[in-house]
Gaussian input, Z-matrix of N, CA and C with variables (Angstrom, degrees):
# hf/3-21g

backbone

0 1
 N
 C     1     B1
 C     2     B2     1     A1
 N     3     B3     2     A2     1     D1
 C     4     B4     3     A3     2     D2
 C     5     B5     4     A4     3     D3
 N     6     B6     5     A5     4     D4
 C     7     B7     6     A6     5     D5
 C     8     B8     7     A7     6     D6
 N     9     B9     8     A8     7     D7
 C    10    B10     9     A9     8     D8
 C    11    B11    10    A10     9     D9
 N    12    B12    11    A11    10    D10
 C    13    B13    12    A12    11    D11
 C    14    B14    13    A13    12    D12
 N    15    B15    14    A14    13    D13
 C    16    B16    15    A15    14    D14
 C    17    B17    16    A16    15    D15
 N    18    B18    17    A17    16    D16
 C    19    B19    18    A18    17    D17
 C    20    B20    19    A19    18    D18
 N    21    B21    20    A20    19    D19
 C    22    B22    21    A21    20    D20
 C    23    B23    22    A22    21    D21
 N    24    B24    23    A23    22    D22
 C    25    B25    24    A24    23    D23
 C    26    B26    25    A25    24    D24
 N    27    B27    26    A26    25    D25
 C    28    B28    27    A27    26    D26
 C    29    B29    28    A28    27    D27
 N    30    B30    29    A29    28    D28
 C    31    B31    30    A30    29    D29
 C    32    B32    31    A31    30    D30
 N    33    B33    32    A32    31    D31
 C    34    B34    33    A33    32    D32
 C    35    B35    34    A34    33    D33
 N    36    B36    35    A35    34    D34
 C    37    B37    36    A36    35    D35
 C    38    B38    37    A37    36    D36
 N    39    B39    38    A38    37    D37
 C    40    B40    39    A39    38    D38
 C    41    B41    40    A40    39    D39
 N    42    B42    41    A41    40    D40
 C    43    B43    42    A42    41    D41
 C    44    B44    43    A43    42    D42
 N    45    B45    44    A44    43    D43
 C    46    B46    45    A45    44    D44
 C    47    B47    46    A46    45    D45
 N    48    B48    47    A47    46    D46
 C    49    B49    48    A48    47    D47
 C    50    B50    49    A49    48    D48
 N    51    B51    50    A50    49    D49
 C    52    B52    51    A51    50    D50
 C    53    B53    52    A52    51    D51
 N    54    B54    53    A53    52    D52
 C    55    B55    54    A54    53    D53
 C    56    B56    55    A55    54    D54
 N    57    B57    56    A56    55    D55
 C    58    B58    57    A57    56    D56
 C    59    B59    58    A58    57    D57
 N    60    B60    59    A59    58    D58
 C    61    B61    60    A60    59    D59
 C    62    B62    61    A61    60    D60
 N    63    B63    62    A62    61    D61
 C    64    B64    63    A63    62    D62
 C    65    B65    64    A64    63    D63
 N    66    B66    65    A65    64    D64
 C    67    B67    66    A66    65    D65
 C    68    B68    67    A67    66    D66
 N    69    B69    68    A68    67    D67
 C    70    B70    69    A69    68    D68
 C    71    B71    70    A70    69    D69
 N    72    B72    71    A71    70    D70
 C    73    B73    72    A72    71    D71
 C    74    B74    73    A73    72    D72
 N    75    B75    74    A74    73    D73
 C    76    B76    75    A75    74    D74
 C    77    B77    76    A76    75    D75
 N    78    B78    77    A77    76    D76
 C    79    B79    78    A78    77    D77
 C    80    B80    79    A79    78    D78
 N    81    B81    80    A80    79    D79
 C    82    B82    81    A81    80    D80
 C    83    B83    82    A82    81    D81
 N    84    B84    83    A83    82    D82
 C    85    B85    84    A84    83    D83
 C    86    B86    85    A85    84    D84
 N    87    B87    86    A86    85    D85
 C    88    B88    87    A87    86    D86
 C    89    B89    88    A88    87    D87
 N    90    B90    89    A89    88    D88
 C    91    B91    90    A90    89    D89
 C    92    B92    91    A91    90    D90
 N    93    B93    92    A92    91    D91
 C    94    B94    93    A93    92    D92
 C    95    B95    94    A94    93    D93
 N    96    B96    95    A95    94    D94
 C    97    B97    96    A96    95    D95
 C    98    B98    97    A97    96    D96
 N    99    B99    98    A98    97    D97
 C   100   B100    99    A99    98    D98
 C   101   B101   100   A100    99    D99
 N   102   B102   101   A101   100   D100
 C   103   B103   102   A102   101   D101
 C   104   B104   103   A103   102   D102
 N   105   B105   104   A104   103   D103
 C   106   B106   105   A105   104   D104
 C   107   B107   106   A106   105   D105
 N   108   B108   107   A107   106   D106
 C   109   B109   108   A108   107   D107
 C   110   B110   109   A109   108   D108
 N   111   B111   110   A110   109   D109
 C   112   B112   111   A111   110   D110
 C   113   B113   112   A112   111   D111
 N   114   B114   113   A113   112   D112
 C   115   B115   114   A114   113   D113
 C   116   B116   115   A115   114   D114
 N   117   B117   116   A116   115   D115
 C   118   B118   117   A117   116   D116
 C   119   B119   118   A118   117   D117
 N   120   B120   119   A119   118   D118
 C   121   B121   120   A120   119   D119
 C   122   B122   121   A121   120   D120
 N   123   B123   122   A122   121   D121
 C   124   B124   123   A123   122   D122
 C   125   B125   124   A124   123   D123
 N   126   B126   125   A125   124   D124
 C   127   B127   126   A126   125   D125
 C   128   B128   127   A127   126   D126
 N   129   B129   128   A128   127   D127
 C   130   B130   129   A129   128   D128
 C   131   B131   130   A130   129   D129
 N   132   B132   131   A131   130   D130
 C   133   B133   132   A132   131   D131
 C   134   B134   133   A133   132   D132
 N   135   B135   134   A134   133   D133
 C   136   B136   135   A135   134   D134
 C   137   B137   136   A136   135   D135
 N   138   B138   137   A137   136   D136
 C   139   B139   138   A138   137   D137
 C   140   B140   139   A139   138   D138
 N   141   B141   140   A140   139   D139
 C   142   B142   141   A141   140   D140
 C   143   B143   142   A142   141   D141
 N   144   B144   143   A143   142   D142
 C   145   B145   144   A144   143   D143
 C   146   B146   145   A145   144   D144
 N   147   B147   146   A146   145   D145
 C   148   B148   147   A147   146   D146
 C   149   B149   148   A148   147   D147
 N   150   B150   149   A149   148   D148
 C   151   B151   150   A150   149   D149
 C   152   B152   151   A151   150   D150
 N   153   B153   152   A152   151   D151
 C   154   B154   153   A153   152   D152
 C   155   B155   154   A154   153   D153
 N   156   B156   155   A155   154   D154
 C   157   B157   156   A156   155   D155
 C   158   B158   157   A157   156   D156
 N   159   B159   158   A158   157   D157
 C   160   B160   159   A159   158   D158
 C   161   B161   160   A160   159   D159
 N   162   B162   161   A161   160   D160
 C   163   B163   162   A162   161   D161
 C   164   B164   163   A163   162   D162
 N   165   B165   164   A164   163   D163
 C   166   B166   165   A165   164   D164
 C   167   B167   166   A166   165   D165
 N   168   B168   167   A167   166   D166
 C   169   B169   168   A168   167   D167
 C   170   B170   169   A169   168   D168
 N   171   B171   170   A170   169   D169
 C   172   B172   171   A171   170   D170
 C   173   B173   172   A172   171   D171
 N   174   B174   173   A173   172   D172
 C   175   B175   174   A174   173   D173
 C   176   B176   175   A175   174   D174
 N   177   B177   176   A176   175   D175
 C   178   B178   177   A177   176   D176
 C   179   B179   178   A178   177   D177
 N   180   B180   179   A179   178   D178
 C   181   B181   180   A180   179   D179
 C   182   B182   181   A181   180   D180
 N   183   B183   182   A182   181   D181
 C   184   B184   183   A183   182   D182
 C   185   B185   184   A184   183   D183
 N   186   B186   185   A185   184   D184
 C   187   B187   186   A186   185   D185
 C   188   B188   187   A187   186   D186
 N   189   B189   188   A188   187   D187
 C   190   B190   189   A189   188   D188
 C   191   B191   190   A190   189   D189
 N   192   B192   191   A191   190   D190
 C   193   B193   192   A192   191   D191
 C   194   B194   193   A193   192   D192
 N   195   B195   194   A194   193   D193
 C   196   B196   195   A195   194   D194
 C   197   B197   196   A196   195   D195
 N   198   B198   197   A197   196   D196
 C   199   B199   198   A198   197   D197
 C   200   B200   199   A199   198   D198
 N   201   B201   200   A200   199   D199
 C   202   B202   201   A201   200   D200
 C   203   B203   202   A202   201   D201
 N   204   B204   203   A203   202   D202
 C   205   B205   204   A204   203   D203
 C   206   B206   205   A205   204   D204
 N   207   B207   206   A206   205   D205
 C   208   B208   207   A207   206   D206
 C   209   B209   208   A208   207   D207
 N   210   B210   209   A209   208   D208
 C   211   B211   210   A210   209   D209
 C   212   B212   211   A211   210   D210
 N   213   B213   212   A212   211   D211
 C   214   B214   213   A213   212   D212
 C   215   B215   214   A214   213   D213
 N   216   B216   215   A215   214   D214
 C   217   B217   216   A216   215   D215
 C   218   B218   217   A217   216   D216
 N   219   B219   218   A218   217   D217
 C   220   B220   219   A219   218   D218
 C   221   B221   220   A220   219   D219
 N   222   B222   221   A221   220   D220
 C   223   B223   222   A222   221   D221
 C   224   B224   223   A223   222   D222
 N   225   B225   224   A224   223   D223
 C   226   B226   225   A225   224   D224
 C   227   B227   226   A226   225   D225
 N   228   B228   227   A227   226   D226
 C   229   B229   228   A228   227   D227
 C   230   B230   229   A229   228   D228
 N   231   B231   230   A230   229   D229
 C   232   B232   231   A231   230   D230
 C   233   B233   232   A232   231   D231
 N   234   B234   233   A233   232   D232
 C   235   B235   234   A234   233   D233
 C   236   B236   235   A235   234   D234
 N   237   B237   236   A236   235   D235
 C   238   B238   237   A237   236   D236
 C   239   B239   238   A238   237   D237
 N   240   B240   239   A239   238   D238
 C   241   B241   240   A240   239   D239
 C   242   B242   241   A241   240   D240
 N   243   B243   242   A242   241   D241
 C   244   B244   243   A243   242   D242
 C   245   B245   244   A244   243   D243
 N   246   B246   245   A245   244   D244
 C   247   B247   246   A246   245   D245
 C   248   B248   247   A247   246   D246
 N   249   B249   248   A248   247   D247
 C   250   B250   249   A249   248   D248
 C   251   B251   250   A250   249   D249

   B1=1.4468
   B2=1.5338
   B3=1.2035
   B4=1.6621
   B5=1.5639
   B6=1.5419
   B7=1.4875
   B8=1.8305
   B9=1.0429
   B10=1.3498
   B11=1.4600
   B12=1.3458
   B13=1.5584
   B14=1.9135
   B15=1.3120
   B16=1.3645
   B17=1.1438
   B18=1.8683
   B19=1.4580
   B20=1.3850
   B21=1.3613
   B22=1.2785
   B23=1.5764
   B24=1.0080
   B25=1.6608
   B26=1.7138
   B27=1.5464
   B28=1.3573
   B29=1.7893
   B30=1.1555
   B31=1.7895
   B32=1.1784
   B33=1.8747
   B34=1.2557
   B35=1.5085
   B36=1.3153
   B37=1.6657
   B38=2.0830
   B39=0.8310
   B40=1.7102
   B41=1.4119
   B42=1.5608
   B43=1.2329
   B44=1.4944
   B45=1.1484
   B46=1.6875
   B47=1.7356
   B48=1.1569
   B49=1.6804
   B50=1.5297
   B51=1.2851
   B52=1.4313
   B53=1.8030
   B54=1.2908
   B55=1.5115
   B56=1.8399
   B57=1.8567
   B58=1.0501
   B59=1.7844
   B60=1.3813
   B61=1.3924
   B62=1.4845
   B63=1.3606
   B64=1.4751
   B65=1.9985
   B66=1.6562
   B67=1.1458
   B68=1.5509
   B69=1.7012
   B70=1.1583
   B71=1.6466
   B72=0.8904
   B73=1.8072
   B74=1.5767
   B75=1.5168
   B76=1.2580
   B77=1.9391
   B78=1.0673
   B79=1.8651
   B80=1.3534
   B81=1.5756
   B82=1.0203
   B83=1.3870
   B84=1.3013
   B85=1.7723
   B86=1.3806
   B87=1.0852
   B88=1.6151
   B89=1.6763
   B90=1.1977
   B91=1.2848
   B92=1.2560
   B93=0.9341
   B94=1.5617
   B95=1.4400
   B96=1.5292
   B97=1.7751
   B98=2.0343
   B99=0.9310
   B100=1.1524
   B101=1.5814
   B102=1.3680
   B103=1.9748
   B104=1.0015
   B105=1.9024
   B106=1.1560
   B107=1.5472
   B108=1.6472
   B109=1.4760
   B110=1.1655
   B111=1.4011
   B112=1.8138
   B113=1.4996
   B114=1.3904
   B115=1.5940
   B116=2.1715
   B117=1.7877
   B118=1.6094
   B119=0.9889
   B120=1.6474
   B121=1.7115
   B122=1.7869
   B123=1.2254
   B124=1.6437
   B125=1.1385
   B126=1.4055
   B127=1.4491
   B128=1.8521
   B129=1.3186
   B130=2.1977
   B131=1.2973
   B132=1.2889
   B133=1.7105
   B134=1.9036
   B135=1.5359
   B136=1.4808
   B137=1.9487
   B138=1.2620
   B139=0.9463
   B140=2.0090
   B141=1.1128
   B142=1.6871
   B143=1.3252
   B144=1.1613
   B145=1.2923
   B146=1.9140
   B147=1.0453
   B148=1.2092
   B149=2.1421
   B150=1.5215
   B151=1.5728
   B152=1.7946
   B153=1.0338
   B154=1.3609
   B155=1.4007
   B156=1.5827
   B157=1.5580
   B158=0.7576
   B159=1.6173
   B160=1.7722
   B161=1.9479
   B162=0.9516
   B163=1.4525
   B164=1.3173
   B165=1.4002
   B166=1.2970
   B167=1.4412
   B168=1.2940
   B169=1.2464
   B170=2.1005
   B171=1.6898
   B172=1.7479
   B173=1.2319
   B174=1.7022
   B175=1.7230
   B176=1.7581
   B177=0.7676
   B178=1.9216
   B179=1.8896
   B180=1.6352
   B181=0.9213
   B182=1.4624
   B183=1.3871
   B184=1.9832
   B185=1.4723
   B186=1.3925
   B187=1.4749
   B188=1.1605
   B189=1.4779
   B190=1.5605
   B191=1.1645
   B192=1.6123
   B193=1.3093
   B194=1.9071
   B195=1.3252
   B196=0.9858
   B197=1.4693
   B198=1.1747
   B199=1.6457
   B200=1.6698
   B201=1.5110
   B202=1.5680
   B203=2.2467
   B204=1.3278
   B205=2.0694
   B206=1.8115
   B207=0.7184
   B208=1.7914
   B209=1.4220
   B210=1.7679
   B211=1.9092
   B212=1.2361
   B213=1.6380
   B214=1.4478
   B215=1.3355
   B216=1.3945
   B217=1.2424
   B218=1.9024
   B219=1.0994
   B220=1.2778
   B221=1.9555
   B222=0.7665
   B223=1.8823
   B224=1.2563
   B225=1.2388
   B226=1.6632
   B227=1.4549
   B228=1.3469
   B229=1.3095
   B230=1.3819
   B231=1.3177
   B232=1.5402
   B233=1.7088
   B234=1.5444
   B235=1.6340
   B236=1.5361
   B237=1.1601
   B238=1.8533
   B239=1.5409
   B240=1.1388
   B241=1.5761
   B242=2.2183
   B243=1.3332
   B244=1.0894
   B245=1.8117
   B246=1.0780
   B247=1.2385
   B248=1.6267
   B249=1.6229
   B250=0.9306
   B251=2.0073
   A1=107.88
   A2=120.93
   A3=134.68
   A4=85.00
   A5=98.82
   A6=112.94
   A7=101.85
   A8=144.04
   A9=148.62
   A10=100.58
   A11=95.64
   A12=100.70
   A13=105.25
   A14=112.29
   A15=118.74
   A16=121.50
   A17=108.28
   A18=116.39
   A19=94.61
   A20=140.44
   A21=131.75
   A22=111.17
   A23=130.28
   A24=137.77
   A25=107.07
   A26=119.44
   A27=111.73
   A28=116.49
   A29=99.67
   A30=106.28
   A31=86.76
   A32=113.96
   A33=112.95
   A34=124.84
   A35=111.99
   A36=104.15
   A37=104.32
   A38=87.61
   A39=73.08
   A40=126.07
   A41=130.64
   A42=121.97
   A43=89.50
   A44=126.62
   A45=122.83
   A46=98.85
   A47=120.66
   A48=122.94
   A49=92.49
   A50=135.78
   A51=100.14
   A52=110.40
   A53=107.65
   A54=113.60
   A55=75.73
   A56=109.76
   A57=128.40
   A58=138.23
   A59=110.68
   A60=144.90
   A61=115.08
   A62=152.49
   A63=146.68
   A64=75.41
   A65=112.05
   A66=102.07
   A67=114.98
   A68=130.99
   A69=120.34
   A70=91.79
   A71=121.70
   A72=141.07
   A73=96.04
   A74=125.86
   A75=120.78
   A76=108.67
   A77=107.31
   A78=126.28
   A79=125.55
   A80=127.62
   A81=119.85
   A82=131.34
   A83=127.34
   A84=130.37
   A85=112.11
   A86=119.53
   A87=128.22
   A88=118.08
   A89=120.60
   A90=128.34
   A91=162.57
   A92=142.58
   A93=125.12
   A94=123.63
   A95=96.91
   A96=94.75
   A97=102.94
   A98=138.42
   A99=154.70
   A100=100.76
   A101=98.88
   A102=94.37
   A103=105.13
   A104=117.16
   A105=129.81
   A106=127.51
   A107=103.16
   A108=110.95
   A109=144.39
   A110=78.41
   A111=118.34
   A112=91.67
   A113=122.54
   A114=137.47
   A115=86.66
   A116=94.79
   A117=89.11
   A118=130.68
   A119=112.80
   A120=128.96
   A121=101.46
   A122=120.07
   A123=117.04
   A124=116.47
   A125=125.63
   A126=128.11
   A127=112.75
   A128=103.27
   A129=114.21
   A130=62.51
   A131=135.63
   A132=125.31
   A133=85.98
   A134=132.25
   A135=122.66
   A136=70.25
   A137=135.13
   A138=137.71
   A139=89.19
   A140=122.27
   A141=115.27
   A142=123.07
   A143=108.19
   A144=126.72
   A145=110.19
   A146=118.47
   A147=131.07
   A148=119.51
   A149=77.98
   A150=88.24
   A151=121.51
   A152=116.71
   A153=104.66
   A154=153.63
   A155=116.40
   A156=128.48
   A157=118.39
   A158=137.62
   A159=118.25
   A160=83.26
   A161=129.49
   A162=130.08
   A163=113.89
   A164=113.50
   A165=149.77
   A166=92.33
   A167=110.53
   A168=125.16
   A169=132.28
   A170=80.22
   A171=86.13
   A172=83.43
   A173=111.57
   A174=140.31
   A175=95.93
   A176=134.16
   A177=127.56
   A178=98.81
   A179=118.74
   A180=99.02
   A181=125.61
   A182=90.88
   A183=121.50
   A184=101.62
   A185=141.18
   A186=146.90
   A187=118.89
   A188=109.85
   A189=131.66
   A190=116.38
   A191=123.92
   A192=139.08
   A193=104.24
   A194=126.02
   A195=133.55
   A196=103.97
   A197=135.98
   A198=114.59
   A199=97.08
   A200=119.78
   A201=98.75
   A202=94.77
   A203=95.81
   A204=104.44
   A205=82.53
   A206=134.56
   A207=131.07
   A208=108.39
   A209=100.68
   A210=85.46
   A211=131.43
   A212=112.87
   A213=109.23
   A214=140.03
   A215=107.58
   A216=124.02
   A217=109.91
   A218=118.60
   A219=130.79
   A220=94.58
   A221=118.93
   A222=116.87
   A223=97.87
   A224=127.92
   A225=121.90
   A226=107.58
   A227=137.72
   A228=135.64
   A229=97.20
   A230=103.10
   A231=92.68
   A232=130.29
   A233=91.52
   A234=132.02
   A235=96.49
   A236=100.72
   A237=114.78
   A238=89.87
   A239=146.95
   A240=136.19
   A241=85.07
   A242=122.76
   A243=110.22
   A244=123.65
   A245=107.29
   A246=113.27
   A247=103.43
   A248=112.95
   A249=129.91
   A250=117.13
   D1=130.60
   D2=-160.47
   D3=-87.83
   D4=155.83
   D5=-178.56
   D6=-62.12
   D7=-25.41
   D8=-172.00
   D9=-56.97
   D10=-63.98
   D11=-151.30
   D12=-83.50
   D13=-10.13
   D14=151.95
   D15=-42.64
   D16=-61.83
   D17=-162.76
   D18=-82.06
   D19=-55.74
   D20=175.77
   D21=-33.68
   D22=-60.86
   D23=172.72
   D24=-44.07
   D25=-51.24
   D26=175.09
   D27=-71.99
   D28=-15.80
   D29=174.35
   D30=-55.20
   D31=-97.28
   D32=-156.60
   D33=-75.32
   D34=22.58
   D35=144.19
   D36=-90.24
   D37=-45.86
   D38=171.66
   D39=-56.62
   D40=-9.68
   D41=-169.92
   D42=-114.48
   D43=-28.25
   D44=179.28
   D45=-45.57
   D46=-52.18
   D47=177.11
   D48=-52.33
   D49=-60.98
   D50=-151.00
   D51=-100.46
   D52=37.98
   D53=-149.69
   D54=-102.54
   D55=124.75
   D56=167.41
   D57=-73.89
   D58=128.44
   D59=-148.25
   D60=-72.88
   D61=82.64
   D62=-121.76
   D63=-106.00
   D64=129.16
   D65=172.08
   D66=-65.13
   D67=-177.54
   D68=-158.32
   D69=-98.80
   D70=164.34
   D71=-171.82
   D72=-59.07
   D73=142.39
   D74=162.61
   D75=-60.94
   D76=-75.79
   D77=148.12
   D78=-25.31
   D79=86.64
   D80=167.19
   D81=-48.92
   D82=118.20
   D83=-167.43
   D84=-121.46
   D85=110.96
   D86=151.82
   D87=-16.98
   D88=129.20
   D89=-145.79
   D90=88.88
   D91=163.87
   D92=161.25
   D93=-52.93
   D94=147.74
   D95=-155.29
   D96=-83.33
   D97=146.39
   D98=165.66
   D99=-36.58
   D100=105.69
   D101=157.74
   D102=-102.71
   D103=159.42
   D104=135.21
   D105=-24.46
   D106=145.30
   D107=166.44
   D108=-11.05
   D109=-67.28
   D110=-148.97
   D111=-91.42
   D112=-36.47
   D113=-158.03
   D114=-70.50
   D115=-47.57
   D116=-179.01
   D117=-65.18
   D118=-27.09
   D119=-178.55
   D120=-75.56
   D121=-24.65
   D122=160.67
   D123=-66.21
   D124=-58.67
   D125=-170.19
   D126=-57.48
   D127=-20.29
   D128=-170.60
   D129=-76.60
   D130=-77.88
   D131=-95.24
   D132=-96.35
   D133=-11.54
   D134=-157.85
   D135=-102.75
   D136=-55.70
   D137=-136.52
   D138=-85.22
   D139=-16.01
   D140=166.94
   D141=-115.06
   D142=25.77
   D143=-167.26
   D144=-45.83
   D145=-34.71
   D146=172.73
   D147=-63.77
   D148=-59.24
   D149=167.22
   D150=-72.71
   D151=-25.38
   D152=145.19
   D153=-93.30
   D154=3.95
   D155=129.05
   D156=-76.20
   D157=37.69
   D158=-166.26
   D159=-95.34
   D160=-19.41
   D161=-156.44
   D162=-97.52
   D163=9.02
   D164=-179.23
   D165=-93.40
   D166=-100.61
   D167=-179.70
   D168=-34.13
   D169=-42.41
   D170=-175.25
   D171=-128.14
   D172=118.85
   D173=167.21
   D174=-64.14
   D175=3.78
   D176=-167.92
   D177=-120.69
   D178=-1.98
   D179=151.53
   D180=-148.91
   D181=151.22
   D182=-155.24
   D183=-23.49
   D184=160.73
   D185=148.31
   D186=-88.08
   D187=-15.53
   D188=166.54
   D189=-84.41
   D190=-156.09
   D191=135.16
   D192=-132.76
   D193=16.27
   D194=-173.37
   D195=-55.03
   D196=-25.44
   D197=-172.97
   D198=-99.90
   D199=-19.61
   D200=-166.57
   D201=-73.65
   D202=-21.09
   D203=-164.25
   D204=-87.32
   D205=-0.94
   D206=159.66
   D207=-79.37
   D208=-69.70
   D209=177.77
   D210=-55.80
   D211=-26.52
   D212=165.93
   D213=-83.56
   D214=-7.07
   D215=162.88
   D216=-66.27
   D217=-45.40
   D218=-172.26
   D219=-66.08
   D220=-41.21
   D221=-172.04
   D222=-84.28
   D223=-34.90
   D224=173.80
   D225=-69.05
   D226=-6.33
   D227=-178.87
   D228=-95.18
   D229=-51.22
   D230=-169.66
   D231=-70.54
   D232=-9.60
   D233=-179.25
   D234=-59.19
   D235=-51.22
   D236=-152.28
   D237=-105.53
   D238=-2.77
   D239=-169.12
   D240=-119.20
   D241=-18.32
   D242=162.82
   D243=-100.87
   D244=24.11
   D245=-163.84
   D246=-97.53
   D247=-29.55
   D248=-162.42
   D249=-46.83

């Protein structure tokens, strides 16, 4: 395991501690209970952990997504300039 994906791994065990607590519903509701945000933006980022060092590892892909939200920006213009 490369020093990256170490420290990335000790990040989000360090932020799981301070990752905030949605009190429980007055109203008991059928289902799974409602998390926080931030609690969901932990669970993507531990649960893709691979796909977000991939840009680490392989220089051929983006750190962005800035060129795929360019080409689509460009068809939504032309979307809306033929709509007229």
């Amino acid at each position: 395991m490369s020093y990256y994906q170490r420290r990335y791994s000790r990040v989000l065990r360090e932020g799981r501690d301070a990752l905030p607590i949605l009190e429980a519903p007055k109203v008991k509701r059928c289902g799974r209970q409602k998390r926080h945000l931030v609690r969901n933006l932990h669970d993507r980022l531990v649960k893709h952990k691979t796909e977000v060092l991939a840009c680490i590892y392989d220089f051929s892909i983006p750190f962005d997504n800035n060129p795929a939200e360019r080409d689509l920006r460009m068809d939504k213009i032309k979307q809306k300039i033929s709509a007229r």
